[in-house]
Every structure is written in C-alpha cells, then in structure tokens.
C-alpha positions as CSV (number, residue, x, y, z in Angstrom):
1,X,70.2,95.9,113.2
2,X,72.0,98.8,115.2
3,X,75.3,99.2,114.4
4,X,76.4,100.9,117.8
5,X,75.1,97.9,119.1
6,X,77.1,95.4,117.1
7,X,80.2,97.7,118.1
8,X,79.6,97.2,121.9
9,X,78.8,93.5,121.2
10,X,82.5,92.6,119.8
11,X,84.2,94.6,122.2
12,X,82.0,93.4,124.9
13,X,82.8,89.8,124.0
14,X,86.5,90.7,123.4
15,X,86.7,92.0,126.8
16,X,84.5,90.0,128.3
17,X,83.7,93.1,131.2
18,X,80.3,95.0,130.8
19,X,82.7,98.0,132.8
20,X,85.6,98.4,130.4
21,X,82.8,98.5,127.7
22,X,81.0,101.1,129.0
23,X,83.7,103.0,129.9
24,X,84.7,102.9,126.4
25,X,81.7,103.9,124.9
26,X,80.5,106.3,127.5
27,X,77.7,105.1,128.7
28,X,76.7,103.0,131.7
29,X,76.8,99.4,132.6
30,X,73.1,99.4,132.4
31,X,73.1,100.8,128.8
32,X,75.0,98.2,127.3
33,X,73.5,95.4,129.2
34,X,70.1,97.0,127.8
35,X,71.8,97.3,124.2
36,X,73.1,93.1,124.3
37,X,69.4,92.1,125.5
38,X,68.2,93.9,122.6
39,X,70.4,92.1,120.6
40,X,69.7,88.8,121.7
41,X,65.9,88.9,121.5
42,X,66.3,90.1,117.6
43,X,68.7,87.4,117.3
44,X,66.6,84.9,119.2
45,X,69.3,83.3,121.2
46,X,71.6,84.2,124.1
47,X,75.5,85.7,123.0
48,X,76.7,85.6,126.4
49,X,76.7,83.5,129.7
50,X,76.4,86.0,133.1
51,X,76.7,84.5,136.0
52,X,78.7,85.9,139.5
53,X,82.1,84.4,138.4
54,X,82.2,86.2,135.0
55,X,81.1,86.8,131.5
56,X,81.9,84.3,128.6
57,X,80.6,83.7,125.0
58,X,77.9,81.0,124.1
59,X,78.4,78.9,121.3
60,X,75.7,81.3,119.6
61,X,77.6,84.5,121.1
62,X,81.1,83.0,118.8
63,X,79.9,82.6,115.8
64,X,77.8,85.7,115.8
65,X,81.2,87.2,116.8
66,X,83.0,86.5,113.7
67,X,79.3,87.7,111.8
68,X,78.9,91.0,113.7
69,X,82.9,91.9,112.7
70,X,82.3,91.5,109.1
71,X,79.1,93.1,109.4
72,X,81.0,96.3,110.6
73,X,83.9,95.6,108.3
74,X,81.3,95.9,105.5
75,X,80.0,98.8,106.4
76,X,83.1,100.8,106.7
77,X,83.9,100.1,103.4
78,X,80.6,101.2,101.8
79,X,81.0,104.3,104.4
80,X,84.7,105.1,102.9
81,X,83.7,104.3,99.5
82,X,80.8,106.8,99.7
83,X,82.9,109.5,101.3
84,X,85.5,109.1,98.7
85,X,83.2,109.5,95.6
86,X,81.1,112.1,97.3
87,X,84.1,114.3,98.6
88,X,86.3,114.3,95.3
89,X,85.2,112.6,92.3
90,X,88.1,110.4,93.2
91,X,88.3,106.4,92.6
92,X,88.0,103.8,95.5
93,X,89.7,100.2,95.0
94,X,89.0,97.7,97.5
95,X,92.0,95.2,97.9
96,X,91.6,91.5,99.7
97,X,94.7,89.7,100.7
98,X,95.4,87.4,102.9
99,X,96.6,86.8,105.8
100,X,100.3,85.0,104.7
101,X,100.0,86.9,101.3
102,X,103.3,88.2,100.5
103,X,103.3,91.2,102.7
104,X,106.7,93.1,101.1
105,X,105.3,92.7,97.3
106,X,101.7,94.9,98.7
107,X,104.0,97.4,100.4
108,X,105.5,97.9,97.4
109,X,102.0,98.4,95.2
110,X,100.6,100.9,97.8
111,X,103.4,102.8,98.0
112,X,103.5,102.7,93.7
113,X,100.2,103.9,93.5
114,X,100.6,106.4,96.4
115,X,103.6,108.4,94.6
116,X,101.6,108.0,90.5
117,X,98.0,107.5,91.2
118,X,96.9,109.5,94.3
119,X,93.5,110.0,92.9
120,X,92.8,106.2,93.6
121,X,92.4,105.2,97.1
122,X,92.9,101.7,98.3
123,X,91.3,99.7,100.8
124,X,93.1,96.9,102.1
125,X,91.6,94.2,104.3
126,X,93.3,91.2,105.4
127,X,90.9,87.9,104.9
128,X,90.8,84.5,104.8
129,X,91.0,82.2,101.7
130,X,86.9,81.8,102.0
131,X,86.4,85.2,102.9
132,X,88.2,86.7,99.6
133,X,86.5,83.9,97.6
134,X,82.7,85.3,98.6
135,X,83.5,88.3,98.7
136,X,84.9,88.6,94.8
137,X,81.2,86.9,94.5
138,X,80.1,89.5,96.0
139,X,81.9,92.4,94.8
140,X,82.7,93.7,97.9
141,X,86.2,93.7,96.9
142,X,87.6,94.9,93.7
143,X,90.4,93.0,93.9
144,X,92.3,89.5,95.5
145,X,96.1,88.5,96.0
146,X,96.2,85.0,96.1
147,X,98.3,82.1,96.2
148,X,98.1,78.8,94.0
149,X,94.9,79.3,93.4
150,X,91.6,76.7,92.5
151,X,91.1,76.3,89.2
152,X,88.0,77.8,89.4
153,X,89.3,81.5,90.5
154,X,91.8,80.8,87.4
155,X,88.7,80.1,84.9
156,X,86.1,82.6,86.6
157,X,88.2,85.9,86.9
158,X,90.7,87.8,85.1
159,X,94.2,87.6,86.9
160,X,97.7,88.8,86.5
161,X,100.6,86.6,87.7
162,X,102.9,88.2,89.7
163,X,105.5,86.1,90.8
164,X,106.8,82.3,91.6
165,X,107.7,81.9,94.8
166,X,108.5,78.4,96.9
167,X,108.5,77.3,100.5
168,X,111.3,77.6,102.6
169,X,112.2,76.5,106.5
170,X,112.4,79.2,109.4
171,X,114.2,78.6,113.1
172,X,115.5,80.7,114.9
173,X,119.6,81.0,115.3
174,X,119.9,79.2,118.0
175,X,118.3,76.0,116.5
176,X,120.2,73.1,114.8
177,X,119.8,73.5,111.6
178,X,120.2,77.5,111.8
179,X,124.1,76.3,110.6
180,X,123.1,74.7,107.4
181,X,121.7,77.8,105.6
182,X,123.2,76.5,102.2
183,X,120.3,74.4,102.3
184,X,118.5,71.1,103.7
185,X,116.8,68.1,103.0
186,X,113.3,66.6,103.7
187,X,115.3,63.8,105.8
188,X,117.0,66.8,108.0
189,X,113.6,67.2,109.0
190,X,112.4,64.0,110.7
191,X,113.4,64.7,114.0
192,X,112.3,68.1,114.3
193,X,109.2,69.8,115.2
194,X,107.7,71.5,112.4
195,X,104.8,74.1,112.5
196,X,102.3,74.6,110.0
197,X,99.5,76.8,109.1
198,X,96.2,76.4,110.5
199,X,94.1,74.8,108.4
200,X,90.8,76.5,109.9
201,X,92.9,80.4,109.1
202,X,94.6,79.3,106.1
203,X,92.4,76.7,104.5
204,X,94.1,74.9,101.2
205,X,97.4,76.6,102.4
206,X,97.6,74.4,105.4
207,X,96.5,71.5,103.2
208,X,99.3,71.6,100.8
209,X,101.7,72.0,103.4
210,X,100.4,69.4,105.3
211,X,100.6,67.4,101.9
212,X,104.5,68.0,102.1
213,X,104.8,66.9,105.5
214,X,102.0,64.4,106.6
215,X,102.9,61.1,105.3
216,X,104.5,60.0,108.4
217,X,107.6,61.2,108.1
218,X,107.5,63.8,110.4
219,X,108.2,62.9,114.0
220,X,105.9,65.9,115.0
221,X,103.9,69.0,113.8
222,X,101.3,71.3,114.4
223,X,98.9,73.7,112.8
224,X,99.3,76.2,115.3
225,X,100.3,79.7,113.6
226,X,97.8,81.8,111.8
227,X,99.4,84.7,110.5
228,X,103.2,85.3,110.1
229,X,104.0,87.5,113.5
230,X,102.2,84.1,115.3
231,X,104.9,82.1,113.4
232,X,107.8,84.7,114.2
233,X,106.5,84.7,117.9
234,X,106.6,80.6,118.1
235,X,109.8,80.1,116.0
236,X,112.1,83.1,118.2
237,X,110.6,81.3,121.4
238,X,110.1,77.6,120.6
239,X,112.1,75.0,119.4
240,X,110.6,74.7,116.0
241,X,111.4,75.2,112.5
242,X,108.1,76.6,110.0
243,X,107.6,76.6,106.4
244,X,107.1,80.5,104.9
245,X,106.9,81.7,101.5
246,X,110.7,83.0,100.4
247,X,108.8,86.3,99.4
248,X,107.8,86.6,103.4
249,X,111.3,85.6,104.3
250,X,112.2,88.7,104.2
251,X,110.5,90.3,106.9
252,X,112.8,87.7,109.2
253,X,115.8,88.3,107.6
254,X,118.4,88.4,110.6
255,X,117.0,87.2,113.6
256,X,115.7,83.9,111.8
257,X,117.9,81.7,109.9
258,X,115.9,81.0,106.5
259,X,116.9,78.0,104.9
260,X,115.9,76.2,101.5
261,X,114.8,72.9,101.0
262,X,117.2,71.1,98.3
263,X,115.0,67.8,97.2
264,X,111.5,69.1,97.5
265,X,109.2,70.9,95.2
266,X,108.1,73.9,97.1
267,X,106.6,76.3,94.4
268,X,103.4,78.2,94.1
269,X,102.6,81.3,92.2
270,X,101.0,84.6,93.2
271,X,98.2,86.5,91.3
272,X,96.1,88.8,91.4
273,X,92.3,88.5,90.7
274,X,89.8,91.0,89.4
275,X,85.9,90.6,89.4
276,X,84.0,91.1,86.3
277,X,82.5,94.0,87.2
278,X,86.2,95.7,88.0
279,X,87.6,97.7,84.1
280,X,88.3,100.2,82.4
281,X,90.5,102.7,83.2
282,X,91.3,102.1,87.0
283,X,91.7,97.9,86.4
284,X,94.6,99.3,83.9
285,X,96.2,101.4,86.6
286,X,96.3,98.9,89.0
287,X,97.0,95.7,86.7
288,X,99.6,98.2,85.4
289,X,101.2,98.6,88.3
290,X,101.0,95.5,90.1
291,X,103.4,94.6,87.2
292,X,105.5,97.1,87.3
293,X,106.0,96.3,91.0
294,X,106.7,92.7,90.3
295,X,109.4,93.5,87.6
296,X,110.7,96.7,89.8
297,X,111.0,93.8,92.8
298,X,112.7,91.7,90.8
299,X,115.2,93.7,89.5
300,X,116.4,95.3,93.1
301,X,116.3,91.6,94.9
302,X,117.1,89.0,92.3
303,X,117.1,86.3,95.1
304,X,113.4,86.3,95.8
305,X,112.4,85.6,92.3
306,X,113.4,82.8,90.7
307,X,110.9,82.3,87.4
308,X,111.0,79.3,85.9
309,X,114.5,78.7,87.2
310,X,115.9,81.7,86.1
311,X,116.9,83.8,89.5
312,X,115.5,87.6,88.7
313,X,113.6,86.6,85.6
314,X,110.5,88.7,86.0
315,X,107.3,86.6,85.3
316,X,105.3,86.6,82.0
317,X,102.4,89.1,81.5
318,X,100.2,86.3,80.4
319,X,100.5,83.3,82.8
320,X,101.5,79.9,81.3
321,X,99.1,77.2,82.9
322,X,100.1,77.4,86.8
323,X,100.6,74.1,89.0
324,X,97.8,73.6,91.1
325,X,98.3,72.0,95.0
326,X,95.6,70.0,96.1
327,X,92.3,71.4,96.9
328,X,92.0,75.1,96.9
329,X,94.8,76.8,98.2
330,X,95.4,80.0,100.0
C-alpha cells in the first residue's frame, strides 16, 4: 500500500475534484487518476463513480474512506513516536479521548504535563467509543478517557477515576426555558425538541441518553450532533435544547443558558484507562497528574464537581464500584 496514494485518496474523496487534488499535491490530473486506478485494482473494487456530471464515492469508496484515514492516522503516530525516541531519548504517550470527553479537564493535563514533565510528549487523538476500545487492544494508544464505562474496560485495564459529572440541558438565551436556570424538570421537557448524540459517533453515549428520553415522553428528538461545536452550532441556531456533560458546560458558559435537571438521575463518571503494557515510571507521571488535575480542578471551580453529593469534593483515588448505564457507554 502507498501511503501518498491513500493521502490523495481521502482528499480526493473529500473534495470530490481530481483538479483541487492535484493542485494540492503537485502533480497532474492524470497522476492522481493513475494513482486511484492503482488503488482500486489492489483493492479489487471501484472507490469512486466518474461520469460527466461529477465525481462521488461508491459504497466501497466510503468505507474504505474511514479505513484509509486511520491507516494514515496510524502511521503518523508510529512516525512521531519514532522521531521522538530517536531524536532525544525522550518518552512518547499516546492519549485517546473522545469526541464529547470533557474537553476543559484534558486542557488542563496537557498543560500540567507541559510546565513538570516536558520530557514526555503526548499524542492526542480524538476517537470514537469503538475506536479507543480496539485500539487499547491494540496498543496503539497508551492511554483512554472515558465515560461510564462497560464493565469490561473496568475489569480488563487499570483506571483512575477522575471525576463525577451529570447531564445537564443547553438552549440558547433566547429559548423558553433559558429563564429557568435554577433548574428544570423532565415534564418541562415534553414539549420541546430535544437533541441527542448520534448513536453511530457516540455509541453507548447516545444510548443512555436516549434511555432518559425515549419512552415516549418526548414530543420530539433527534440524534443529530456528533461532537460538541455540532451541538453549539444547532442549539445557537435552532430551536432546541441538548443534553451536555456539566464538565463541557463550560465551554458555553455565556452565550448558552445551561440548566440542571432537578428530578432525574443524570450522573456518570470519568476515568482514565491504561493498557497492560503501559508502567513504570511514565504511567506514574501521568496517573500522577491526571489526579492532581482533577483535585487542582476542583478546588478552582467547586461547581463542576459535585462527588458523591458533596459540591468540590475531589473524587477518591481508588474508585468505589461506578454505576453503569446500559450497554457500553461513551
């Protein structure tokens, strides 16, 4: 497999023009048509449709999409972990998190092991639930921040709690129930239109949302946003309210009105999980300072942590057993 190649592929299929791709790589149209028929005939199928009104995937040509990027993703990550090692004796972690992790909480661990650990480099890459899961099989990642995890993460792989967190509602200001920010209940919203995550991007997460919802009482919803700037984007421009974490509240804090929910069990924990390849001394860094973090966090916004009831209570080193949503959640 050539990886220029697979590089013109996905932005060939993103741009769906053989010109734009060959402008950015360089090269003539002819090059990269010669470089996708290559491709095809090792794949044994066709990727993509030409005909005089345009260029478009095939069925094949979309799911080899979604293989060819992890394919490169992959290999820039055994290229940077090479380089690292070879160019200073220094130590390479490879994070996972996904995609509605809580973004403010892994802002504040790079930036921890930035300023007291500079020898150790981390690699972030945001994934989905399955994703993380094979790749901690794997070992392609050193590490995964996840949400209310399956059981089987919990019995398979070392973790450290980091911190209870619970769903809350997001509208924008201009929506009728931006006024009730003391809090609401489940009946407050049967007459509005709810969105939830997609259940194909945020597997179990979607499910135990749609668990809280989906029993009929909800006159509408849909599991339309992927990522959290999807859900700012529909909430500031629809007429919709969304569940987010209260960790990733934050981000929205003034142009969304963030609003709990007063008679409905909302809570899930974060952790992080190390494969059983991933000790000694750099595990203790980074276990070490995921907790500092989550204590440090605490401390400065009392509000966003709320351990077994107690608001600011920093969570236990050793996890008590964790409530479980249904399936495996993201």
């Amino acid at each position: 497999m050539n990886l220029d190649h697979l590089n013109e592929f996905v932005h060939l299929a993103q741009s769906l023009s053989f010109r734009r791709t060959a402008e950015h790589f360089y090269v003539s149209r002819s090059v990269i048509s010669r470089h996708l028929s290559a491709l095809e005939e090792s794949l044994g199928t066709v990727l993509l449709d030409r005909s005089t009104h345009g260029v478009e995937l095939t069925e094949a040509g979309e799911a080899f999409l979604e293989e060819a990027r992890a394919l490169l993703c992959r290999w820039e990550q055994a290229r940077e972990r090479v380089q690292v090692l070879a160019g200073s004796g220094d130590t390479l972690v490879r994070i996972g998190y996904l995609r509605n992790g809580a973004r403010p909480f892994l802002v504040r661990f790079v930036k921890h092991m930035t300023e007291h650990h500079p020898e150790v480099h981390l690699s972030l890459q945001c994934m989905g639930y399955h994703e993380a899961r094979q790749a901690m099989e794997e070992h392609s990642i050193d590490v995964m921040l996840g949400i209310n995890v399956a059981r089987s993460l919990s019995k398979n792989y070392r973790s450290t709690l980091i911190y209870e967190d619970r769903f809350v509602v997001a509208c924008s200001r201009t929506h009728p129930l931006a006024q009730r920010e003391g809090g609401i209940t489940f009946d407050d919203l049967r007459e509005q239109k709810v969105i939830v995550p997609a259940s194909y991007v945020s597997a179990g997460l979607g499910s135990v949302v749609a668990e809280l919802v989906d029993e009929g009482a909800l006159s509408e919803y849909e599991g339309l946003y992927q990522d959290m700037d999807l859900l700012y984007l529909k909430v500031q421009t629809e007429e919709c309210a969304a569940f987010v974490s209260n960790m990733n509240a934050v981000m929205f804090d003034g142009p969304l009105a963030i609003i709990p929910i007063r008679d409905l069990d909302t809570s899930f924990t974060m952790s992080a999980y190390y494969h059983d390849g991933f000790t000694g001394s750099i595990y203790e860094l980074c276990r070490d300072g995921l907790e500092e973090c989550r204590c440090a966090l605490a401390n400065e916004a009392p509000e966003l942590f709320c351990w077994r009831g107690v608001p600011g209570q920093c969570a236990p080193t050793e996890p008590s057993p964790q409530r479980v949503g249904v399936g495996e959640i993201q």
